[in-house]
N, C-alpha and C positions, 0 to 999 in steps of 0.2 A: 212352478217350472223354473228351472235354473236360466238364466239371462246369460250369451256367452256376447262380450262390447267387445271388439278391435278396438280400441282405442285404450291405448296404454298408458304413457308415464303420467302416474298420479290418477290415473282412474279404475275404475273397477274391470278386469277380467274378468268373474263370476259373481255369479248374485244368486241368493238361495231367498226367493221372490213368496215363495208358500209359507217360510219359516213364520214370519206376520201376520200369517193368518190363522196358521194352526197355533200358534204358542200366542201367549202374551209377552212380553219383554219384559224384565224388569232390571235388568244391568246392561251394557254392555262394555267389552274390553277389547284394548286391539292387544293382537297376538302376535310373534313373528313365526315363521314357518322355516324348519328343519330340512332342504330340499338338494337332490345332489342337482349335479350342472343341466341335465337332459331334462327333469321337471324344469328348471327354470324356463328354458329355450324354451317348451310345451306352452307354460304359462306365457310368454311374450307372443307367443300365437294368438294368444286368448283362445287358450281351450284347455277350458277346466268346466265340472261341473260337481257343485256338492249338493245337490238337493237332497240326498239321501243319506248325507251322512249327520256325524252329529262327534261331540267330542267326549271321550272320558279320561279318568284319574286311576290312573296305575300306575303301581311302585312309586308316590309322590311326585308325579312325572305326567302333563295333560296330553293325550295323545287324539291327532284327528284320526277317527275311523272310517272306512266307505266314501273317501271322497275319489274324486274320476280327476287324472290328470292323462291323457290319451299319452301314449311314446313317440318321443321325435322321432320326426322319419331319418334324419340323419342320423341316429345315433347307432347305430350297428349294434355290436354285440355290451356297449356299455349304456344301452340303453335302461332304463327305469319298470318296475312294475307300476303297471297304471293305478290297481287300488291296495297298493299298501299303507302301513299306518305310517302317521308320518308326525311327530315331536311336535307340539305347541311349547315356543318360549315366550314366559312370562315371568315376573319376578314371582319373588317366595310370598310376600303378601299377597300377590294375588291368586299364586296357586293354593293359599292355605284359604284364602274369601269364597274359590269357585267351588274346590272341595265340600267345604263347610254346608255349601247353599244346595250342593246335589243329596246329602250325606241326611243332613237333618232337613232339611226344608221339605225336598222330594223337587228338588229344580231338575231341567235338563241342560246341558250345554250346545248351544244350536248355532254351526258358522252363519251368520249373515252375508260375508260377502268378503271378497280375497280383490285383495287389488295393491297395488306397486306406489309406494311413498314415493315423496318427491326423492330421497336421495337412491332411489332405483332397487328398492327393498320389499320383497313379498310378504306383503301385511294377511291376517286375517281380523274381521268384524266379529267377535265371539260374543255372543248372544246368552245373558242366564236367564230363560225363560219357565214357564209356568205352562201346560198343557191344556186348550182351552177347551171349554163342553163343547156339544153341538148347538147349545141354544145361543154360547158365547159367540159362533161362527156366521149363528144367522144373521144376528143381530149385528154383528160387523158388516154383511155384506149387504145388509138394508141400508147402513150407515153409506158405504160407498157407494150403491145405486142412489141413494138420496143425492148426496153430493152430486153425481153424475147430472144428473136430472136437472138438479139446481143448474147448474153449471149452463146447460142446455137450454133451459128459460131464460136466464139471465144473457144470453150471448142473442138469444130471439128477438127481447122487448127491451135490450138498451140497458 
């Protein structure tokens, strides 16, 4: 479930919280984001959500698909469509590394999480992941009940 934090400069506005679970990670990269003036304002709301989206490589060009950025309410008739695709920049080695790893490997590209650099810049967490089984899912979430549990003892008996 996507996480939306009020709390801005330098932290995260959205969080794509499932991406973890369902994928294994095995790169990631920050991205900058392609956005006119009214997504910005949307984003310093904190309200975005990409749970559902995911990014691809067209015309050597990495574009996010499906991600939610609501319309300002001030924004009148120059306001933004909420889910259009929207340009990931990234250098050429990197676009030639993520292409590469979708192309032959069978990766996916999964945003992890959008949030504002210190010098007031809408980053994205670009995730090259691997799609995980169901047995891989289970066993994750034993892993984190174990933890839990642990956690739960240990705060009990000192």
């Amino acid at each position: 479930m996507a996480k939306n934090s009020n709390t801005i400069n330098g932290k995260t506005v959205a969080e794509n919280r499932k991406a973890r679970f369902a994928y294994e990670v095995v790169d990631t990269y920050e991205a900058g984001l392609v956005l006119t003036g009214t997504e910005v304002k949307s984003l310093r709301e904190g309200q975005a959500n990409i749970q559902e989206s995911y990014a691809s490589v067209e015309g050597g060009e990495i574009w996010l698909i499906n991600s939610y950025l609501p319309e300002y309410l001030q924004g009148n008739r120059f306001n933004h469509e909420p889910r259009r695709r929207r340009k990931l920049l990234l250098n050429k080695k990197e676009m030639a590394r993520l292409s590469q790893a979708v192309e032959r490997e069978g990766m996916t590209m999964v945003p992890l999480k959008i949030y504002f650099n210190d010098r007031g810049r809408a980053k994205m967490l670009l995730a090259v992941a691997r799609g995980k089984k169901l047995h891989d899912k289970r066993e994750t979430e034993k892993k984190r009940d174990w933890a839990r549990e642990k956690g739960r003892l240990l705060k009990q008996h000192g």
